[in-house]
C-alpha positions as CSV (number, residue, x, y, z in Angstrom):
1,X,128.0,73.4,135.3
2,X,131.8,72.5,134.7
3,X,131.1,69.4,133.5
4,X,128.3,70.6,131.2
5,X,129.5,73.5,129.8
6,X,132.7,74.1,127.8
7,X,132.6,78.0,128.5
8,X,132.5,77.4,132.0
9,X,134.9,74.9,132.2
10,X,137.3,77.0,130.5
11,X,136.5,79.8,132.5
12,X,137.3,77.5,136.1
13,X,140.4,76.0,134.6
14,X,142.1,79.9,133.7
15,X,141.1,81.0,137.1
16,X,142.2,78.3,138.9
17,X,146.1,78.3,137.0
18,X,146.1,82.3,137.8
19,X,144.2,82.2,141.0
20,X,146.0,79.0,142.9
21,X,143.8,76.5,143.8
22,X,142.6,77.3,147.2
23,X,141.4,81.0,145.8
24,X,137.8,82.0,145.7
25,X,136.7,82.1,142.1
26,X,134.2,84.2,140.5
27,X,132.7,83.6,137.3
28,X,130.5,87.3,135.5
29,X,128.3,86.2,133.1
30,X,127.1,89.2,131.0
31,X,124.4,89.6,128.3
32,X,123.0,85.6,129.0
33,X,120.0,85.8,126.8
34,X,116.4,85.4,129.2
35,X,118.9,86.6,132.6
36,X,118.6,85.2,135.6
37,X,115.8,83.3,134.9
38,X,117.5,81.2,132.2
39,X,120.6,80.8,135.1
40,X,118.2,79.0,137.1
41,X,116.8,76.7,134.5
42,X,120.5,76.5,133.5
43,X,121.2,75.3,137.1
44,X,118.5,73.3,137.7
45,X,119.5,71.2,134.3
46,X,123.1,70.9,135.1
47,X,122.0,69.1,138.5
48,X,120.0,66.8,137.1
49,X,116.3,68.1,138.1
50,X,113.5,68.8,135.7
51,X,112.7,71.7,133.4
52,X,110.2,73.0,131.7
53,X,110.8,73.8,128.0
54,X,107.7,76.0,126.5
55,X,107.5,78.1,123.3
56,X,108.4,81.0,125.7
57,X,111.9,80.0,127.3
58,X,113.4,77.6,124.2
59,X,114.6,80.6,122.1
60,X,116.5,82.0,124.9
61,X,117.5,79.1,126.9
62,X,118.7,77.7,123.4
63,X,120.6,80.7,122.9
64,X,122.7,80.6,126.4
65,X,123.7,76.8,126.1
66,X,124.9,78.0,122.8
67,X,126.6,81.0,124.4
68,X,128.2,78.4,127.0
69,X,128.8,75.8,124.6
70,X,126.9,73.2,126.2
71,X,127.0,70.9,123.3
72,X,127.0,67.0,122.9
73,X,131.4,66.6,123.3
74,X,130.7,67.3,127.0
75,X,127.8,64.5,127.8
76,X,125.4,63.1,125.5
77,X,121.4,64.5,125.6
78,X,123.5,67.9,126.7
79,X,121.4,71.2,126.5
80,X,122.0,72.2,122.8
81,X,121.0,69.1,121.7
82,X,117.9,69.1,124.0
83,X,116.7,72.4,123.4
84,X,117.6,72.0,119.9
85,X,114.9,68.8,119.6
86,X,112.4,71.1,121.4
87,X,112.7,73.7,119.0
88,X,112.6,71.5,115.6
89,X,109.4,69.5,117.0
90,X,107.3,72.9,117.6
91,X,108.1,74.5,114.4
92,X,107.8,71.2,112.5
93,X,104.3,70.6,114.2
94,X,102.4,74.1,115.0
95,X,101.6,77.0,113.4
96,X,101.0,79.0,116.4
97,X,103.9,77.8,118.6
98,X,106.3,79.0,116.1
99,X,104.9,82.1,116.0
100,X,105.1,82.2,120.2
101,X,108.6,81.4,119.6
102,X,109.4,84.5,117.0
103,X,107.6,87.0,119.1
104,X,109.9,85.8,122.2
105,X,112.8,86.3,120.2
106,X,111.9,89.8,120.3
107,X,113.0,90.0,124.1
108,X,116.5,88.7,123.2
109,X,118.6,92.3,122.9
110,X,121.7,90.2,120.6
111,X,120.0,87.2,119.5
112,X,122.8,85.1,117.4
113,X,122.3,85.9,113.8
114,X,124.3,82.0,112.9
115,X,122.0,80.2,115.3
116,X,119.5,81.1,112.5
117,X,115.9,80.9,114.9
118,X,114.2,83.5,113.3
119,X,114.9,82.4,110.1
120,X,113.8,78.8,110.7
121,X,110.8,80.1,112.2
122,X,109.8,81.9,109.4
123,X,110.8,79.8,106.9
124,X,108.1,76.8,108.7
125,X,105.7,79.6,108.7
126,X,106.0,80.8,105.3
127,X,106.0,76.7,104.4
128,X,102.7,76.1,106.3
129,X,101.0,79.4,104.9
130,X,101.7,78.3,100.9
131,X,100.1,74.9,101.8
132,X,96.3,74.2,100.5
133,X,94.4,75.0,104.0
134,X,93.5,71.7,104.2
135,X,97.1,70.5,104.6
136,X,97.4,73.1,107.4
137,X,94.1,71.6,109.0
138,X,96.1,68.2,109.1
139,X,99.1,69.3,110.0
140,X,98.0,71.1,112.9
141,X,95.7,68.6,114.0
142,X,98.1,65.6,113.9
143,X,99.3,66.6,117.6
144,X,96.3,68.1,118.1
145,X,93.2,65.6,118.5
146,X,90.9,68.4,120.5
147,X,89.0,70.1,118.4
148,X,89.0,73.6,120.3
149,X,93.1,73.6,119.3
150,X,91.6,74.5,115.9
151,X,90.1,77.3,117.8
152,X,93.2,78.6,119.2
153,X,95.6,78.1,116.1
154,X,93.3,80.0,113.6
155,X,91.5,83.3,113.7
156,X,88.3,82.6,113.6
157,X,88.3,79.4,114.5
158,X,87.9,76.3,112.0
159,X,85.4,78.1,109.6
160,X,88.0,80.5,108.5
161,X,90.7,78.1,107.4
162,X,88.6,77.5,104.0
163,X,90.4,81.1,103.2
164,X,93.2,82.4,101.4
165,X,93.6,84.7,104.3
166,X,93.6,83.0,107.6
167,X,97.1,83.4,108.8
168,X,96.9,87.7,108.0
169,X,96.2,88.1,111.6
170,X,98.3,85.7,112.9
171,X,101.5,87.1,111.4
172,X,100.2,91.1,111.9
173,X,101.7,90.6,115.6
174,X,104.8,90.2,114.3
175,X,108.1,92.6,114.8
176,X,108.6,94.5,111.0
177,X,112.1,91.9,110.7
178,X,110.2,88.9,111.3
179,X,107.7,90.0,109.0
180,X,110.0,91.0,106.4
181,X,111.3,87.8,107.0
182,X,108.3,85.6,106.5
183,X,107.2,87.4,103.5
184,X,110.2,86.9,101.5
185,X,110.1,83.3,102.6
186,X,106.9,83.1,101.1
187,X,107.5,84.8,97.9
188,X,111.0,82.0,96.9
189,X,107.8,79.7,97.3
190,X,106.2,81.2,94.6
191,X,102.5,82.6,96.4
192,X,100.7,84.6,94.5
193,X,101.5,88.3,94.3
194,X,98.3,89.5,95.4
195,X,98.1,87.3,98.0
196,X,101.9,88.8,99.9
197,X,100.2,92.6,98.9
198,X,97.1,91.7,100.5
199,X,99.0,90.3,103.6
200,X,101.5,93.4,103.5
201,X,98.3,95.4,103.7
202,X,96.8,93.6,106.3
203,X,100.2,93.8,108.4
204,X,100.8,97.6,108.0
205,X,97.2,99.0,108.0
206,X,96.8,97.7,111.4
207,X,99.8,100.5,112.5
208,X,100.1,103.1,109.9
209,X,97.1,105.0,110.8
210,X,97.8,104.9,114.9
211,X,101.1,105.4,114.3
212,X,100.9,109.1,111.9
213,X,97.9,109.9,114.7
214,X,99.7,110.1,117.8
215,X,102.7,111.6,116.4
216,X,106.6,110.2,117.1
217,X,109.5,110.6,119.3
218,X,113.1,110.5,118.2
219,X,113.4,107.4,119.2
220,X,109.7,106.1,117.7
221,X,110.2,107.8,114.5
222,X,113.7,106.2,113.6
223,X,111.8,103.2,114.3
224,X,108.6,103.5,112.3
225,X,111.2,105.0,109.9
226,X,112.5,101.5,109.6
227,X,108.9,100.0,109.3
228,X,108.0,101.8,106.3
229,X,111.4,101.6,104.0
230,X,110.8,97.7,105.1
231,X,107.2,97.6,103.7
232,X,108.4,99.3,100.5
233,X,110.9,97.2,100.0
234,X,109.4,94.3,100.2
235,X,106.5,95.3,98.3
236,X,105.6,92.6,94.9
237,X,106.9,94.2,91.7
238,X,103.6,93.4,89.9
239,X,101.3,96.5,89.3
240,X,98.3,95.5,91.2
241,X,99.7,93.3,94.0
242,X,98.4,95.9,96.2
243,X,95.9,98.6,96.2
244,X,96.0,102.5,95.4
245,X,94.7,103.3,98.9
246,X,97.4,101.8,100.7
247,X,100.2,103.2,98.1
248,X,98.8,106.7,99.4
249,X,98.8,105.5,102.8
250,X,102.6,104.8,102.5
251,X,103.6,107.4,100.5
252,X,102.1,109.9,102.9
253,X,103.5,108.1,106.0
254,X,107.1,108.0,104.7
255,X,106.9,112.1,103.7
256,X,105.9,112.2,107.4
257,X,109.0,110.6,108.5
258,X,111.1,112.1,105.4
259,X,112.4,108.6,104.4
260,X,114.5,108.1,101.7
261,X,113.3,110.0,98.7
262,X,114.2,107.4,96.3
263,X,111.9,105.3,98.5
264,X,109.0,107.9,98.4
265,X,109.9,108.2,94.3
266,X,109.1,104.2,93.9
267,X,106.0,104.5,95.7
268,X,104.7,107.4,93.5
269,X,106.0,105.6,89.9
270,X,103.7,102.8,91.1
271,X,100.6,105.1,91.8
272,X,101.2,107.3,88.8
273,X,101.0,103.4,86.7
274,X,97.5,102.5,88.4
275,X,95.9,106.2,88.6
276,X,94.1,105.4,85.4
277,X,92.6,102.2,87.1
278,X,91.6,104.0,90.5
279,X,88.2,104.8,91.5
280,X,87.4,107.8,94.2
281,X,86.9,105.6,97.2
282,X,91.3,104.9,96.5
283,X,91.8,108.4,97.1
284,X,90.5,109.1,100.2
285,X,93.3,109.1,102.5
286,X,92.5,110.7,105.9
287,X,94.2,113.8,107.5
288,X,95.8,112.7,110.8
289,X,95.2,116.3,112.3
290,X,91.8,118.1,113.1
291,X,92.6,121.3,111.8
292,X,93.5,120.2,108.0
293,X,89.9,118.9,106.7
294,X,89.4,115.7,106.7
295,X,91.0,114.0,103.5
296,X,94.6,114.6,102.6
297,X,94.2,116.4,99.1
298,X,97.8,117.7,99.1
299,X,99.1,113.7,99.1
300,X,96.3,113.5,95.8
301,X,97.4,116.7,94.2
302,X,101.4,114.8,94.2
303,X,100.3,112.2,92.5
304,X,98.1,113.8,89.9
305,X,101.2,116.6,89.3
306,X,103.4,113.3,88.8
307,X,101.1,111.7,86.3
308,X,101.0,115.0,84.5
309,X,104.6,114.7,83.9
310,X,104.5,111.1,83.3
311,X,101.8,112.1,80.4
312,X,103.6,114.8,78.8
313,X,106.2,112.2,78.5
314,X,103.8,109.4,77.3
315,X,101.3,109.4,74.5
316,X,99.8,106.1,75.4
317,X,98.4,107.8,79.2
318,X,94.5,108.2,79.2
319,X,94.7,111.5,80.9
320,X,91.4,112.4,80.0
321,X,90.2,109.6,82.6
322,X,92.6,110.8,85.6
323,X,90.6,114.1,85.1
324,X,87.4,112.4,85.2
325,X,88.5,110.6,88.3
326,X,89.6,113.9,89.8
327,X,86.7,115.8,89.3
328,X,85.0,112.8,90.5
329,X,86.7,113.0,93.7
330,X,86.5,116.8,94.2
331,X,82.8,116.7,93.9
332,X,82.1,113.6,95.9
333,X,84.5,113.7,98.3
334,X,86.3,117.1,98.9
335,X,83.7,120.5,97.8
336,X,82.1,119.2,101.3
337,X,84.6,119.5,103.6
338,X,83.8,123.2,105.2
339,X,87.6,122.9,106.5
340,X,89.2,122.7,103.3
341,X,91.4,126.1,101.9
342,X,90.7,127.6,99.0
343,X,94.0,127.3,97.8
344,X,94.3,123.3,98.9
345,X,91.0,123.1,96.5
346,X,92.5,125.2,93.6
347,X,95.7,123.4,93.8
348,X,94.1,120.3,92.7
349,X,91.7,121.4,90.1
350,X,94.9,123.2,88.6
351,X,96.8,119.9,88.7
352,X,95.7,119.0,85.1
353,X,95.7,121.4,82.2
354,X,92.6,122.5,81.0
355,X,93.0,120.4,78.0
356,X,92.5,117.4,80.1
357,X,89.2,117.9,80.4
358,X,86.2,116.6,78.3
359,X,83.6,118.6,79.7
360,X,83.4,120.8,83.0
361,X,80.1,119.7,84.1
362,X,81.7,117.3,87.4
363,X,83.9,120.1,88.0
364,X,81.1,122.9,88.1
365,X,79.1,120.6,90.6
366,X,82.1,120.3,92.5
367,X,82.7,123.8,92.5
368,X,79.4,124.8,93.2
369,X,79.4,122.6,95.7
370,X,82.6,124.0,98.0
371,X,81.0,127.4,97.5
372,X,77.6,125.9,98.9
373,X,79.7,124.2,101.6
374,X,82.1,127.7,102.3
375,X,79.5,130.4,102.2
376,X,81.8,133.3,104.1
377,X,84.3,133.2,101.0
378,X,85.2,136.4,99.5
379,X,83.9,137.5,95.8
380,X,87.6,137.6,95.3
381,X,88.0,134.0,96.8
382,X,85.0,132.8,94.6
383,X,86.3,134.3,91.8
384,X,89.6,132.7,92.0
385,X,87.8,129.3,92.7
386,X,85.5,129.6,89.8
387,X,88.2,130.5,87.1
388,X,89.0,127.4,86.2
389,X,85.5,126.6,84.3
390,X,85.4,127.4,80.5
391,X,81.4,128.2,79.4
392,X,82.2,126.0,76.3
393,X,82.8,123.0,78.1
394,X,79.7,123.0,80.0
395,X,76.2,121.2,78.9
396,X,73.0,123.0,78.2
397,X,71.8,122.1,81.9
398,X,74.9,123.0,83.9
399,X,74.5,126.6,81.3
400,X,71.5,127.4,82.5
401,X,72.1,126.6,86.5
402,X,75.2,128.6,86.2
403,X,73.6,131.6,84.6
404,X,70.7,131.3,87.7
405,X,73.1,130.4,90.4
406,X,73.2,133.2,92.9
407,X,76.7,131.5,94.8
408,X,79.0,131.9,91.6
409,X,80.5,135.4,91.8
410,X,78.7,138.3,90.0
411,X,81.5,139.1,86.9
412,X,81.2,135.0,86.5
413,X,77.7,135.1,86.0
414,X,77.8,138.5,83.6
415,X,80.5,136.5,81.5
416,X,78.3,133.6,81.2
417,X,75.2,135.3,80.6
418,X,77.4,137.4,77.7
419,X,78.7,134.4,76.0
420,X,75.3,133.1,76.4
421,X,73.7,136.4,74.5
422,X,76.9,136.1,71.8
423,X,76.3,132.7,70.9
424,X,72.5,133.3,70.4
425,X,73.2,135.9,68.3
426,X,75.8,133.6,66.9
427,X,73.3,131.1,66.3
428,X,70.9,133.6,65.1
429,X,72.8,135.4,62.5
430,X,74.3,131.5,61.2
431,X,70.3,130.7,60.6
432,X,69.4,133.3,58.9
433,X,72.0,133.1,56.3
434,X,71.5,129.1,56.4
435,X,67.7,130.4,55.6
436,X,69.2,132.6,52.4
437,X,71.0,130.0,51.7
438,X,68.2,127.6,51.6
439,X,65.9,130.1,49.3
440,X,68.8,131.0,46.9
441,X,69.7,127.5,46.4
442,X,65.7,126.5,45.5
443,X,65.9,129.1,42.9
444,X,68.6,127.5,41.4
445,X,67.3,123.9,41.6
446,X,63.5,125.9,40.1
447,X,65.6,127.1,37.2
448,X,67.8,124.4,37.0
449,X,64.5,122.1,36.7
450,X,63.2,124.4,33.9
451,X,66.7,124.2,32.0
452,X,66.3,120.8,31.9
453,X,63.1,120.7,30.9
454,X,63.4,122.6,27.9
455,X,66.8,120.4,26.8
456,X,64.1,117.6,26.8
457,X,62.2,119.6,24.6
458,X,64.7,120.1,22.6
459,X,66.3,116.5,22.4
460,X,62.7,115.0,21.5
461,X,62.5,117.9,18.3
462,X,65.8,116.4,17.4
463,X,64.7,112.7,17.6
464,X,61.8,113.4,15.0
465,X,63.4,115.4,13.0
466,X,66.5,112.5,12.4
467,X,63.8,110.3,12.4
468,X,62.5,112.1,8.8
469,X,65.6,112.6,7.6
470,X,66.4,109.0,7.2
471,X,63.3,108.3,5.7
472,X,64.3,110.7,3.3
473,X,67.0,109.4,3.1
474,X,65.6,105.7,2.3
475,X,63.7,107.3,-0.3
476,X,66.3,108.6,-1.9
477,X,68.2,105.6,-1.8
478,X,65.3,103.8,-3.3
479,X,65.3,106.2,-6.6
480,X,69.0,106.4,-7.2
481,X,68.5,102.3,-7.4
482,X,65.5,102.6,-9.7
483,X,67.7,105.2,-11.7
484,X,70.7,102.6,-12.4
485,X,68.8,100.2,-13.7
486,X,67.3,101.8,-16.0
487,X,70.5,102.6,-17.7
């Protein structure tokens, strides 16, 4: 090992000028990446016998003849050099060696940050993943003439490589910083931005629902604390680069493990920007414990609250449709939950003004509904549930169920069936003086008609009368001629 490595070497030569040269010397070396059984591989390379470099030992064993400066001024082919060849061949040449290679860098505790392994392995990964999937299929298959490799090197086998999506799985088994890593390799190579939100997705759905489930030790929740301010900042700035759903998902995941708020703030902005665009099946965002119904409304009722403000704020916002889409949601996905508070359900109906809404006909399903769904309420609890609903809003139909429906409280249905009786009469007393109306004005077109009449009358008398004069006229012109020239 003296002759091979320049840390050792150094190491004999100070202990032998301190030591004299008969003393016994002993040599501690702490923190060598892969332990003892690097030492041996170490050993076995120094005297000249064989070893086996595989995509599980190169990282570390590359790491310790760095660490003991086994490089090429000591003897040519040295183990730097040799690992070093290893190492460029495997990431040069397969997909799913390199990824072997990242995942055992995970078992180095101070892996080198200037040896720069992780990032070369993510930066061939991030290479081979922007290629067409046909250049992968080549690539791989240049070292690898059997065709079951194919089977081993891509989920799903050769019939999935025709996808945008084949390497998703492959990378979801990787640590959050190699991840982080490989994603913003791939975005300086300009992939599509809803390809990197789709693979974010992919990566972090696979934990983020396990992870709020089972809860988190001190140690675990620093951790996963990590995991999601990495997801978030890594995230595509475009709008739709990744879905609503999974915005929720991370939103209510990082108020779980109170990350930083400016964090949780970015992640809102973005939902707040697509709410407009959502459909019901993006709000349904599971509760993680038994006892708090089954959807998380509370993380719904933030977001709504935040695109009230954004509203107020902004006369472009359709708010009109983020009321649609919450009734929507309270009707086909929340009024059923039997385990669902009354206040959890008030809070969101209350989370846009009443001006917001159109027409209360989804919200008066949806609260008919929770009251089917939650038949030990209180009068006082149905009451405060049914509040909300203005009688002016509603359509004939939903009217007439109301004013029948024996689950709305008793003062609801009175003040339904009194507006009801008001606007009859209403409707009765605007008739009958539209009937008047109608009468008085045919009197006046009657004698209006006669009026007119007569002026005809009258204008026709006229006609003959000028008519005569002018002939009496001509006749007197006539005479007066006769007259003159007779003088």
């Amino acid at each position: 090992m003296v002759s091979k490595s320049v840390y050792i070497n150094k190491l004999v030569f100070e202990g032998r000028n301190d030591g004299g040269r008969n003393s016994v010397l002993s040599i501690n070396i702490e923190n060598l990446p892969g332990g003892s059984l690097m030492l041996e591989l170490i050993i076995r390379f120094c005297y000249g016998l064989p070893i086996n470099l595989n995509v599980t030992n190169v990282a570390p064993l590359y790491c310790a003849a760095h660490i003991l400066d086994m490089n090429e001024d000591f003897e040519q082919g040295n183990l730097i050099s040799k690992t070093e060849t290893f190492f460029s061949f495997i990431i040069f040449s397969s997909w799913k060696h390199t990824i072997q290679i990242l995942k055992s860098c995970e078992t180095i505790p101070s892996l080198p940050k200037d040896l720069k392994l992780e990032k070369r392995c993510t930066e061939s990964l991030a290479w081979k993943a922007s290629l067409e999937t046909k250049s992968i299929y080549k690539v791989e298959n240049m070292h690898n003439s059997d065709t079951t490799r194919c089977k081993e090197n891509m989920p799903g086998g050769c019939d999935s490589m025709d996808t945008e999506t084949w390497w998703f799985e492959d990378v979801s088994v990787l640590r959050v910083d190699h991840f982080v890593g490989l994603i913003n390799a791939v975005k300086r190579k300009n992939m599509r931005f809803k390809l990197v939100g789709s693979c974010i997705e992919y990566w972090a759905l696979k934990r983020l629902p396990s992870m709020a489930k089972h809860g988190f030790g001190l140690k675990e929740k620093d951790v996963q604390r990590v995991t999601i301010r990495s997801l978030i900042e890594i995230l595509p700035v475009e709008e739709n680069s990744v879905s609503c759903s999974f915005l929720l998902h991370l939103l209510k995941v990082g108020l779980i493990l109170d990350i930083d708020p400016e964090l949780t703030r970015q992640v809102e902005s973005r939902l707040v920007l697509m709410l407009e665009k959502c459909c019901t099946e993006d709000l349904t965002v599971r509760n993680y414990s038994d006892n708090q119904g089954i959807y998380d409304v509370d993380i719904v009722v933030k977001v709504v609250k935040a695109y009230e403000t954004h509203y107020t704020s902004n006369s472009t916002s359709r708010i009109y449709v983020v009321a649609s889409l919450v009734d929507e949601y309270l009707m086909s996905v929340v009024a059923k939950d039997d385990q669902l508070s009354v206040k959890t359900f008030l809070s969101l109906v209350e989370a846009l003004p009443k001006n917001a809404r159109v027409y209360d006909d989804k919200l008066y399903t949806a609260m008919d509904m929770y009251l089917k769904s939650h038949p030990t309420l209180t009068e006082e609890e149905r009451s405060g549930i049914c509040k909300f609903l203005q009688y002016d809003k509603l359509s004939k139909e939903a009217k007439n169920h109301a004013m029948n429906n024996d689950r709305l409280p008793l003062k609801v249905t009175i003040k339904f069936l009194l507006l009801e009786q008001l606007n009859m009469t209403s409707n009765f007393v605007r008739t009958k003086s539209q009937a008047i109306a109608r009468r008085e004005l045919a009197k006046r077109w009657e004698k209006a008609q006669k009026e007119i009449a007569f002026m005809k009358d009258e204008m026709e008398k006229m006609k003959i009368q000028f008519n005569d004069l002018k002939k009496c006229g001509g006749t007197l012109r006539n005479k007066m001629g006769l007259y003159l020239e007779s003088l």
